[in-house]
C-alpha positions in Angstrom: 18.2 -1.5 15.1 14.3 -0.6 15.3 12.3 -2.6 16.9 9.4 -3.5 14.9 5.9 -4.9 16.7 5.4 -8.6 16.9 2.2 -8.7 15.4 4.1 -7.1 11.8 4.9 -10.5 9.6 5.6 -11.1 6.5 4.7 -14.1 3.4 7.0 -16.6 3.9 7.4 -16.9 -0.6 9.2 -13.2 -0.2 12.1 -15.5 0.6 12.1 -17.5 -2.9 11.8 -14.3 -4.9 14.6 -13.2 -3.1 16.4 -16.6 -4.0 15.8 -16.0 -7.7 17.2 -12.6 -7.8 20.4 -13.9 -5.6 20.8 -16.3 -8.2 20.5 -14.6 -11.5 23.1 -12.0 -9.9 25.2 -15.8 -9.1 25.1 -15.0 -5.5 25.1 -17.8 -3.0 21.5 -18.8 -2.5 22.7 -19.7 1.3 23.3 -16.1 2.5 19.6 -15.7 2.3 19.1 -18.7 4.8 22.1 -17.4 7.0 21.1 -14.0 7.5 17.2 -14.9 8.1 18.4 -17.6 10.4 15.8 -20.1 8.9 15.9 -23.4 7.2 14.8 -24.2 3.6 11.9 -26.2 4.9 10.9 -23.6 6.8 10.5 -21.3 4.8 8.6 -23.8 2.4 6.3 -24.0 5.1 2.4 -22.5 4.3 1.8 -20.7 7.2 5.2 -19.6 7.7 5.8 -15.9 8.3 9.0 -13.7 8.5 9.1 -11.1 11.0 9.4 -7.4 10.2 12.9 -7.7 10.9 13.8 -10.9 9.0 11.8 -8.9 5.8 13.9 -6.1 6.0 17.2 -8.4 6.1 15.6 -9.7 2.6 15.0 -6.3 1.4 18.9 -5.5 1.9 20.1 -9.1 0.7 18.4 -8.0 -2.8 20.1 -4.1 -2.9 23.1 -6.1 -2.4 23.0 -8.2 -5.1 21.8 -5.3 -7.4 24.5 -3.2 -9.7 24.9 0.6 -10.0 22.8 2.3 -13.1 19.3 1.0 -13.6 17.1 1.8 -10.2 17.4 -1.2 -8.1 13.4 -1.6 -7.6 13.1 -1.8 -11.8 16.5 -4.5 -11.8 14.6 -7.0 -9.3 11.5 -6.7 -11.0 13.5 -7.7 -14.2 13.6 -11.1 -11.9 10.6 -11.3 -10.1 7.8 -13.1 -11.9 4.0 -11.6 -11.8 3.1 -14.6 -10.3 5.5 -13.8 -7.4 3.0 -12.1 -5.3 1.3 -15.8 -4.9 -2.8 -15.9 -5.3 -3.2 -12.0 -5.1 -1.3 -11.1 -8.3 -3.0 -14.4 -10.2 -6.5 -13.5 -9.2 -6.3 -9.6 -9.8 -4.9 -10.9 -13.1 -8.1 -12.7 -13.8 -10.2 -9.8 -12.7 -13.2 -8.8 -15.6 -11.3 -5.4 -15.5 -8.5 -3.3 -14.8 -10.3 -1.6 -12.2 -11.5 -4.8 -10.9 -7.9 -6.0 -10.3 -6.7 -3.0 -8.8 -9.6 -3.2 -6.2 -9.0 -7.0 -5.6 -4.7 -6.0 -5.4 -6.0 -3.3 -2.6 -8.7 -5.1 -0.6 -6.1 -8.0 0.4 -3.0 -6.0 0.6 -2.4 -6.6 4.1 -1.0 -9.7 3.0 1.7 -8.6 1.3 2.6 -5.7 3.2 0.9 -5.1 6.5 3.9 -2.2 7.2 1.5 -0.3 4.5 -1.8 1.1 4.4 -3.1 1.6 0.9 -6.5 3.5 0.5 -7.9 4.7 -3.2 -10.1 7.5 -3.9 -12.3 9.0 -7.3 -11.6 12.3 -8.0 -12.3 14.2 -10.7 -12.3 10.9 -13.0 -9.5 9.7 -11.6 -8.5 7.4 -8.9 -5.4 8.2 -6.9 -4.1 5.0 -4.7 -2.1 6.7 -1.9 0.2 4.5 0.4 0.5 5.1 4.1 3.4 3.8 6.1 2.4 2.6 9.7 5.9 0.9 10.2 9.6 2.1 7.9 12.3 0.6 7.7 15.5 2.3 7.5 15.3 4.9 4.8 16.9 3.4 1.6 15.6 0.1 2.6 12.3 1.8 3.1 12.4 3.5 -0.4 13.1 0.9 -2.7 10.5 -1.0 -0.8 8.3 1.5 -2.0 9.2 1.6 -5.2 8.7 -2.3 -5.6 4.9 -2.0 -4.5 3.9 0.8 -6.8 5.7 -0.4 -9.5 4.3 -4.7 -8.9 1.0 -3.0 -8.3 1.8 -1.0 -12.0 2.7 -4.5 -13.7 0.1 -6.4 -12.1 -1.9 -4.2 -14.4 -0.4 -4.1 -17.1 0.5 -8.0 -17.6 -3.4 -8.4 -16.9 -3.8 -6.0 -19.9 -1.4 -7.2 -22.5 1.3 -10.0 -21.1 3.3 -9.7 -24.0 4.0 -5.3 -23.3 4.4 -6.1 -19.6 7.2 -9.0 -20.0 9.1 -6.2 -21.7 9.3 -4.2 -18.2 7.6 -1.3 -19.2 4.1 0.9 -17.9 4.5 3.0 -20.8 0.8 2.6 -22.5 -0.8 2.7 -18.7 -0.8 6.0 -17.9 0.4 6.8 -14.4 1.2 9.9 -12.3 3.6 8.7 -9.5 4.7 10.6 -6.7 7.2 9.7 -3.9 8.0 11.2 -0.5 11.4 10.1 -0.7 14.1 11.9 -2.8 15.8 10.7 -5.9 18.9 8.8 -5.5 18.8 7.1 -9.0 18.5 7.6 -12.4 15.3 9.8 -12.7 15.3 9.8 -16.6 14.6 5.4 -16.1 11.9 6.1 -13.4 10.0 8.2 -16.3 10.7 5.5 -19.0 9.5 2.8 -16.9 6.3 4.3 -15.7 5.5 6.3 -19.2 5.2 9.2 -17.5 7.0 12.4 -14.9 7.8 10.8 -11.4 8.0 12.8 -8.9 10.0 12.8 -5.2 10.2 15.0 -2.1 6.3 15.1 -2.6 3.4 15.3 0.4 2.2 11.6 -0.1 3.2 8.5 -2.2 0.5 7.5 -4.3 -0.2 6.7 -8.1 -2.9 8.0 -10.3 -4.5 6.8 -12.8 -8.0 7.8 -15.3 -11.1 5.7 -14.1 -11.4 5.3 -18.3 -8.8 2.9 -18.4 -9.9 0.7 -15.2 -12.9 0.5 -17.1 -11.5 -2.1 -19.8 -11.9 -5.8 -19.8 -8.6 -7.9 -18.6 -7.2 -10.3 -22.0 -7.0 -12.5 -18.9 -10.1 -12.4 -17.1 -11.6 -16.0 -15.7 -14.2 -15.4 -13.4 -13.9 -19.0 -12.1 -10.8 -19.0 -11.3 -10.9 -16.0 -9.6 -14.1 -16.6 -7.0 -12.2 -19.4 -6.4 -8.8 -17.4 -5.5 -10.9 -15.1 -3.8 -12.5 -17.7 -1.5 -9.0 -18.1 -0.4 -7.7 -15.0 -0.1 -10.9 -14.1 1.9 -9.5 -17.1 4.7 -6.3 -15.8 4.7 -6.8 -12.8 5.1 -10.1 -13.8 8.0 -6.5 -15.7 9.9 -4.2 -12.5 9.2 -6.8 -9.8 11.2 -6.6 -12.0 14.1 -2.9 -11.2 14.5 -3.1 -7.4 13.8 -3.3 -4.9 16.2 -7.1 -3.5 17.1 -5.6 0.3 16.2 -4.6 -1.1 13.0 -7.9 -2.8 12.0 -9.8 0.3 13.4 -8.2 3.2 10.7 -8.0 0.7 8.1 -12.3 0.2 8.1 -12.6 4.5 9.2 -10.8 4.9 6.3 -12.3 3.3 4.1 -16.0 4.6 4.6 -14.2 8.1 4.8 -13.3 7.2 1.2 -16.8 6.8 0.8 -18.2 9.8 2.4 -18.9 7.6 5.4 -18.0 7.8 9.0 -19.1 4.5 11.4 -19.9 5.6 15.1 -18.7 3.4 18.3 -22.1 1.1 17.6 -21.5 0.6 13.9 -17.6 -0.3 14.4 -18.2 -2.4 17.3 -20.8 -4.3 15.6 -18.2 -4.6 12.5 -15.6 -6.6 14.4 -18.2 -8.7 16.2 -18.0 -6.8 19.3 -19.6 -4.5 21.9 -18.2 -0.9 22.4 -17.0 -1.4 25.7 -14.8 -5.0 24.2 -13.8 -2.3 21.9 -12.6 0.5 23.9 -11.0 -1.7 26.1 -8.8 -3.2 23.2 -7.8 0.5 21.8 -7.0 1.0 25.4 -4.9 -1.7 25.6 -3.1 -0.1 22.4 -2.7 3.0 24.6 -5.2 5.0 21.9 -9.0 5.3 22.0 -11.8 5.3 19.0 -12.3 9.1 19.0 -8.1 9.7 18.6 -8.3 7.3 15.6 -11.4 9.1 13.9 -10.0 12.5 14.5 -6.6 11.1 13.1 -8.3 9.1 10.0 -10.1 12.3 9.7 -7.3 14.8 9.3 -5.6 12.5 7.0 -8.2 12.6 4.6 -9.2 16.2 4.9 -4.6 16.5 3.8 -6.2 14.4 0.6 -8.9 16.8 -0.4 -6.9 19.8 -0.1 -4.7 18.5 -2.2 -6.6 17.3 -5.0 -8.6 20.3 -5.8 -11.0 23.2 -5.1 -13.6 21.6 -3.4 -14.8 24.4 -0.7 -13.8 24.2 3.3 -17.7 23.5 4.1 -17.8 21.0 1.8 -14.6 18.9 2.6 -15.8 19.6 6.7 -19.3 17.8 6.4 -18.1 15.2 4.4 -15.5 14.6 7.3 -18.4 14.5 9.9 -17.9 18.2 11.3 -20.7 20.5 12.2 -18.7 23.4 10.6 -16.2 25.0 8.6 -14.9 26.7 11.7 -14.4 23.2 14.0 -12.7 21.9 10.9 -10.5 24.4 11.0 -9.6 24.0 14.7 -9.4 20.4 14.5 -7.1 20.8 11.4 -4.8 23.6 12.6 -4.1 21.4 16.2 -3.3 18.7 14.4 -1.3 19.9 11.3 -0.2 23.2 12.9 -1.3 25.6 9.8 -5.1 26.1 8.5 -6.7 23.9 5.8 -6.1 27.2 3.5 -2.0 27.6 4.2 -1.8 23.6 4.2 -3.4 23.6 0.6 -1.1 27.0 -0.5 1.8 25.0 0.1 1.6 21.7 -2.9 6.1 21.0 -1.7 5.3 20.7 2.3 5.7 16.9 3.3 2.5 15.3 4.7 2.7 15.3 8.6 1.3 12.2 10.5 
């Protein structure tokens, strides 16, 4: 079994999805409690978290219960209410906008899943939300974990837009393009219908993407009170959560998001962002057996994979909005990490990403 770090945990409410879906396939609700090793109170319990390992028990309880023919991530989302993913999903659903809710799903993902890194990016006039995995599973656990995010992150949406559409289980009037790294076990013709559009596997990166035009309209469900108020929350949580990840993790998640906005912090800037002085810093990266200047030049490289893929825009271009002095040290940097140029890597669309 892999061993999984500590600090990974998991909501504790995972477990009374995962109790509804046992039921509605009349399971015994008491497995769950037997394999996870936990009481009913606990897991009642507010602060309560399962660990990585208990989470991926859960994950397998529910592919267990699931039949053959409809892919098993659309089948438990057949059972698994919007509300399920607790004050996240209700205050993205009351977001002014579609975009606005996606951004609010993103910015406190690390609650849901802290084994996943999500990061979102405008290009072209449309925004593709790519998901990075710091910590898998085993594979078919890991893929139809998958699956569920993009596709709860897809209803979110669309419940948000018109409740009545999204009850039937469908994406088909949001327009998506999803990719998977995965391959297809299921039944690819139901992974079209449900998403409304060609899904594709064995791809470089999972991600979605969708046109900035449609983030841009207003939510039928939009309360702006409610959701400062769920956001005031979410921001505690969240606040409690950061204390118990690792100082690596923290690190790429901020580097990558100023990347996504053309920015890149130095030492003084991130210290100064965690409260902290650059040697504290250093000394907790060095702790994590990594250093600030591996993370950037990692962070770096996976973003430079992003622009390569989504377009044309020149080497010189894509190298000083990474924070190179040149085409040529991009280049360098890029070939020693990926083993090929930036111009090969971008020649070759079927490749896997590496990192």
């Amino acid at each position: 079994m892999q061993a999984f770090p500590q600090r990974l945990t998991f909501p504790a409410f995972y477990v009374e999805t995962t109790l509804s879906l046992i039921r509605a396939y009349r399971g015994d609700p008491n497995s769950c409690y037997q394999r996870l090793g936990i009481s009913p109170d606990m897991a009642l319990q507010p602060n309560y978290r399962l660990s990585a390992e208990q989470f991926e028990q859960l994950l397998l309880l529910c592919m267990e219960h699931l039949l053959p023919g409809e892919p098993k991530f659309i089948q438990a989302l057949h059972h698994i209410p919007t509300t399920a993913h607790g004050l996240i999903g209700i205050a993205a659903m009351t977001s002014d906008t579609l975009g606005d809710a996606l951004d609010l799903a993103i910015r406190y993902f690390g609650l849901l899943a802290p084994s996943i890194e999500v990061y979102y990016h405008d290009f072209r006039g449309e925004i593709h939300v790519t998901f990075k995995e710091n910590h898998r599973f085993e594979p078919a656990v890991q893929a139809f974990f998958l699956e569920l995010v993009v596709g709860s992150i897809g209803r979110i949406a669309k419940f948000a837009n018109n409740p009545q559409i999204a009850q039937l289980g469908r994406l088909s009037t949001v327009s998506m393009q999803v990719q998977f790294m995965h391959e297809c076990t299921e039944d690819m013709v139901a992974y079209q219908r449900y998403f409304g559009a060609p899904v594709q596997f064995g791809c470089r990166e999972n991600k979605f993407v969708i046109s900035r035009q449609v983030l841009s309209q207003p939510l039928l469900t939009r309360n702006r009170a409610t959701r400062v108020a769920l956001e005031a929350t979410l921001k505690q949580q969240l606040h409690a959560v950061q204390h118990s990840q690792s100082m690596t993790q923290m690190v790429r998640q901020l580097l990558m998001h100023r990347l996504n906005q053309s920015q890149l912090p130095n030492a003084n800037e991130t210290a100064e962002y965690f409260a902290m002085s650059v040697r504290t810093l250093s000394r907790r990266l060095h702790e994590e057996n990594t250093s600030l200047i591996e993370i950037s030049q990692q962070v770096r490289i996976e973003r430079a994979q992003q622009l390569l893929l989504d377009g044309t825009m020149p080497l010189s271009k894509i190298a000083k909005v990474l924070g190179f002095s040149n085409s040529a040290s991009f280049s360098r940097a890029f070939r020693q990490a990926m083993g090929c140029t930036p111009r090969d890597f971008r020649k070759k669309p079927n490749e896997p990403v590496v990192g």
